[in-house]
BARO-938168 format. One record per residue (C-alpha): x, y, z; residue number from 1. Coordinates in Angstrom, 3 decimals. Layout:
! BARO-938168
        u        v        w num
        X        Y        Z NUM
...
//
This chain:
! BARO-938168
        u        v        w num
    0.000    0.000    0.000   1
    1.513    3.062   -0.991   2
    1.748    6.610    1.878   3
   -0.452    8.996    2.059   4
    1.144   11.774    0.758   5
   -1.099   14.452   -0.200   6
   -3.012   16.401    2.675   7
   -6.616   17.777    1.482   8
   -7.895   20.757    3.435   9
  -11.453   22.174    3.043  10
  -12.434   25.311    3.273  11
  -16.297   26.785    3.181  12
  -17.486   30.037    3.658  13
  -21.843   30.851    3.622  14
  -22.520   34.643    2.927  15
  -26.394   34.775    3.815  16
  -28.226   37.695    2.668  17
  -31.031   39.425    4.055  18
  -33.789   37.967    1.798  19
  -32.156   34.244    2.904  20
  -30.603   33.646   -0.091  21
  -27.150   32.089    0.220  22
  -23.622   32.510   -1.706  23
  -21.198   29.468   -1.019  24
  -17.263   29.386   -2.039  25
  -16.053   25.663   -1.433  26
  -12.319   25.236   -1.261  27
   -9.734   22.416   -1.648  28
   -6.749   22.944   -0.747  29
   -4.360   19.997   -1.582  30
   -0.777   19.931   -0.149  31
    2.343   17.235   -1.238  32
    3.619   16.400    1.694  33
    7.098   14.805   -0.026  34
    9.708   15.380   -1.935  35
    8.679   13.926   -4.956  36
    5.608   14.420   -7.595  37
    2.443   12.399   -6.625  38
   -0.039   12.031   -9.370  39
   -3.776   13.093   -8.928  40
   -4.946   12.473  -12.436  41
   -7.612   10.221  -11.036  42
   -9.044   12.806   -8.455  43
  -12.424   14.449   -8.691  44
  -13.902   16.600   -5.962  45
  -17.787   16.778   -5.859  46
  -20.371   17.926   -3.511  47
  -24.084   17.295   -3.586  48
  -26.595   19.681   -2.255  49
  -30.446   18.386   -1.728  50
  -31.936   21.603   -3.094  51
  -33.687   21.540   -6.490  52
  -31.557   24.388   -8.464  53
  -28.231   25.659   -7.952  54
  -27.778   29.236   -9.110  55
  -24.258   31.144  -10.221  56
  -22.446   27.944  -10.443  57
  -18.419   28.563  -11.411  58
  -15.168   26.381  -10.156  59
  -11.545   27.940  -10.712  60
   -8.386   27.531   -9.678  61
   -5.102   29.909   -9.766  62
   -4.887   30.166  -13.351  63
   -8.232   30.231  -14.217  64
  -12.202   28.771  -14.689  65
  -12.280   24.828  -14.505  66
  -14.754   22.817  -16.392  67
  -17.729   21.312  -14.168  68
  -20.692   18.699  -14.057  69
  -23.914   19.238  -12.947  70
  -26.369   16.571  -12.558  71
  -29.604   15.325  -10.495  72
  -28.632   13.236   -7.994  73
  -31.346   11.688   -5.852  74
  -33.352   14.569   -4.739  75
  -31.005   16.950   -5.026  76
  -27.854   17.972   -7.373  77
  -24.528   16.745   -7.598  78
  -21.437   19.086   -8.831  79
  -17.994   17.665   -9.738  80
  -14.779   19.146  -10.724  81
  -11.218   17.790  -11.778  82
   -7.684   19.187  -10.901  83
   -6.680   20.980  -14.024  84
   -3.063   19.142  -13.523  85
   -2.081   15.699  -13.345  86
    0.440   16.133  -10.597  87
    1.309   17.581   -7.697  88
    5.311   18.871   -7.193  89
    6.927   18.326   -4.031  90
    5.653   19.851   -1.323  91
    3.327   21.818   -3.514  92
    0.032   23.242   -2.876  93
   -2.780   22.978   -5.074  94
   -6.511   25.078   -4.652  95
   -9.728   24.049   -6.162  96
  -12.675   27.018   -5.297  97
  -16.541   26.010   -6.406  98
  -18.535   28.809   -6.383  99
  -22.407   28.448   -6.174 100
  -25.981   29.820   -4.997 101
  -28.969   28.263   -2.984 102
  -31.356   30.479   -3.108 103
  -34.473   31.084   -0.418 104
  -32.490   28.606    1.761 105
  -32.427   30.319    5.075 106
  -35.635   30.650    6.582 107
  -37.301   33.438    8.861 108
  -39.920   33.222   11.543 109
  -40.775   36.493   12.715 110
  -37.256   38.518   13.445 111
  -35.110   35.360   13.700 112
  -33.642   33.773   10.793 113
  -32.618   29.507   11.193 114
  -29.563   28.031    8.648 115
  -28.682   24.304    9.408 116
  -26.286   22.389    6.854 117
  -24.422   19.037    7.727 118
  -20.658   18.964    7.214 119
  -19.318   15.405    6.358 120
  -15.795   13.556    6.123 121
  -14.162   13.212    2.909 122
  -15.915    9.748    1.530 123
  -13.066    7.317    1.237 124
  -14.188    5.026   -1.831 125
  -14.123    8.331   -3.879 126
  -10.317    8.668   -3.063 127
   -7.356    5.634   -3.065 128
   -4.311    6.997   -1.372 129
   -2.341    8.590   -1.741 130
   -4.945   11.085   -0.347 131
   -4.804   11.538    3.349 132
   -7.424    9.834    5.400 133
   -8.418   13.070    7.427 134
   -9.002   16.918    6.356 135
   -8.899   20.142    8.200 136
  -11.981   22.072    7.505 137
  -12.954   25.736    8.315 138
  -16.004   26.949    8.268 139
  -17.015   30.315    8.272 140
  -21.124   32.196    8.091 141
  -21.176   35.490    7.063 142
  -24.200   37.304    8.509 143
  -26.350   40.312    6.709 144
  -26.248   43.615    7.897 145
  -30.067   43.617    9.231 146
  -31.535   46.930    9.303 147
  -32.889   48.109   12.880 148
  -33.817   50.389   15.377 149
  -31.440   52.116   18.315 150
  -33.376   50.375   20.641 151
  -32.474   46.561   19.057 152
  -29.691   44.399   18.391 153
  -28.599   41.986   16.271 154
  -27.529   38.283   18.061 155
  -26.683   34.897   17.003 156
  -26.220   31.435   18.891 157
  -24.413   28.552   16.558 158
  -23.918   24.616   17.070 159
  -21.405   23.742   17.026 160
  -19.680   27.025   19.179 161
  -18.330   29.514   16.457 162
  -15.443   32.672   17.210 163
  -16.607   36.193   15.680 164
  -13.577   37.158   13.514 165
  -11.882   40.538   14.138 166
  -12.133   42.890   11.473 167
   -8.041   42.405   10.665 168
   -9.187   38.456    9.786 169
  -12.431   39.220    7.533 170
  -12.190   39.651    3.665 171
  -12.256   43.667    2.768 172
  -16.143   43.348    1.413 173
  -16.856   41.391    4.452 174
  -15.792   44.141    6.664 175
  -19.017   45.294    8.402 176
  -20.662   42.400    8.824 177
  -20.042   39.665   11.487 178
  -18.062   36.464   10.387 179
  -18.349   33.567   12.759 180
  -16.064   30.538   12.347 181
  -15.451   26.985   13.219 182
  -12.596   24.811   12.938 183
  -11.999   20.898   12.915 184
  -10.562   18.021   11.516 185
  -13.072   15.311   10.193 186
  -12.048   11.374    8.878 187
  -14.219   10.083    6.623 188
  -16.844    8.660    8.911 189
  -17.225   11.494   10.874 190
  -20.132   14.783   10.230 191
  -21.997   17.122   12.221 192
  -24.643   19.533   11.702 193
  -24.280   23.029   11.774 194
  -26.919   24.784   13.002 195
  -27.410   28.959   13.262 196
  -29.635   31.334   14.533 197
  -29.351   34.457   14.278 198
  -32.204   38.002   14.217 199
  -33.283   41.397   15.999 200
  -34.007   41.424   19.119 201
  -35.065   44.385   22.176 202
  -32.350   45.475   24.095 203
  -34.410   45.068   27.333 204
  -32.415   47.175   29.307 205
  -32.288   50.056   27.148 206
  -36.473   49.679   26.758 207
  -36.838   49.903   30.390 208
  -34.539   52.424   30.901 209
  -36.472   54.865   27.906 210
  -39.933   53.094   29.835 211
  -38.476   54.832   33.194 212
  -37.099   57.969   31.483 213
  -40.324   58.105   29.082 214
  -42.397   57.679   32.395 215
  -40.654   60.314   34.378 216
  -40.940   63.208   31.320 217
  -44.874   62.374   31.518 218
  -45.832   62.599   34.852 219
  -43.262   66.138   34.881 220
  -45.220   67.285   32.267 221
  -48.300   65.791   34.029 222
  -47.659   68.059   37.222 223
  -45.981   71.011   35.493 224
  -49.444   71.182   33.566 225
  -51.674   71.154   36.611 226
  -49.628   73.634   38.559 227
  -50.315   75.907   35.340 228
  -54.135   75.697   35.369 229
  -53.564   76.252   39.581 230
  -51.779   79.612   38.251 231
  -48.562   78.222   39.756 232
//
C-alpha cells in the first residue's frame, strides 16, 4: 500500500443575505507532503446539495475557470470538478474554489432567521491513497447587515460554538458584517450539523430604561401642567 502523501484541506465560507438567499465558495486545498511528484490524475472533488436548483455555479483555480458537471442526484444535485493538472510537485500546494448559490435557503420566523447544513468527512471510496485519510476544515457564516432600530440588536447562537472574527481576519467586502467561524478536523466517517440562529431582538435594558425615562418626562409634564391651570 503506498503513503499517504497528499493532505486535502477544506475550506467553506456561507454569505447569507437578508432575503435568505445564500452565496457558497467551497475550497480544496491539496498539499504534497514529499519530496517527490504524486499524481492526482484520477481525483475528482464533488459535492451534492439536496436543493432543487443551484444558481451562479463557477469552479476555478489559480490560473483560471475549470470545467464542471452538474447533474440530479437523488433529490437533489450533484457538482464535480477535476484538478486541471495531473500532478502535484513536491511539497506543492494545489486550490480548487466552487462557487455556487442556494437560493431562499435560510428561513425566517418572525425577526429570527434559522440556517442548518451538515458537514461530512471526505468519503473514502471516492479517493485511493495517496490522499490523506483526514481533512482540516474551516467553516465560516457570514451574517447580513439587518436593518434596525437604536433600541435593538442583532444576536446569534451557533452549534457547534463559532469565534466572531476581528475585522483584521475578515475579507475587505466582508468588513461590516459579522463572520463567525469553526474549525476541525473530520475522517471520513465522521459529520456534524451546523446549526445557526441568528435576528433582531429588544435590548431590554435600554427599553426599560427609555420606559423609566419616558415615564418620568410624563408625569413632569403631568404636574408642570396642573400647577399651570392652579396659576402656579
Amino acid at each position: 500500500m503506498s503513503p499517504q502523501t497528499v493532505r486535502v484541506n477544506v475550506e467553506k465560507i456561507y454569505t447569507i443575505d437578508d432575503a435568505g438567499n445564500v452565496n457558497i465558495e467551497r475550497s480544496w486545498i491539496l498539499t504534497n507532503e514529499i519530496d517527490q511528484n504524486v499524481s492526482i490524475h484520477d481525483l475528482c472533488f464533488y459535492i451534492a446539495e439536496v436543493v432543487n436548483s443551484l444558481g451562479e455555479v463557477n469552479a476555478s483555480d489559480s490560473t483560471g475557470n475549470l470545467e464542471f458537471r452538474q447533474k440530479r442526484h437523488g433529490s437533489g444535485i450533484k457538482l464535480e470538478v477535476k484538478p486541471r493538472i495531473d500532478n502535484l510537485g513536491p511539497l506543492q500546494k494545489y486550490q480548487i474554489v466552487l462557487h455556487y448559490s442556494l437560493p431562499s435557503f435560510v428561513h425566517k420566523l418572525g425577526e429570527a432567521w434559522f440556517f442548518a447544513d451538515l458537514i461530512c468527512g471526505m468519503p473514502r471510496p471516492s479517493f485511493e491513497n495517496p490522499i490523506s485519510n483526514n481533512m482540516d476544515i474551516k467553516l465560516q457564516l457570514v451574517l447580513p447587515k439587518l436593518k434596525k432600530n437604536f433600541w435593538q440588536a442583532i444576536y446569534h447562537e451557533s452549534y457547534p460554538s463559532t469565534i466572531v472574527l476581528p475585522k483584521e481576519q475578515k475579507k475587505p467586502f466582508n468588513s461590516g458584517n459579522i463572520v463567525l467561524e469553526y474549525k476541525s478536523s473530520l475522517f471520513p466517517e465522521d459529520n456534524f450539523e451546523v446549526k445557526l440562529v441568528y435576528g433582531i431582538r429588544t435590548r431590554t435594558r435600554l427599553t426599560s430604561f427609555l420606559s423609566v425615562v419616558g415615564t418620568a418626562i410624563i408625569t413632569g409634564l403631568i404636574s408642570y401642567g396642573f400647577s399651570r391651570l392652579k396659576g402656579g
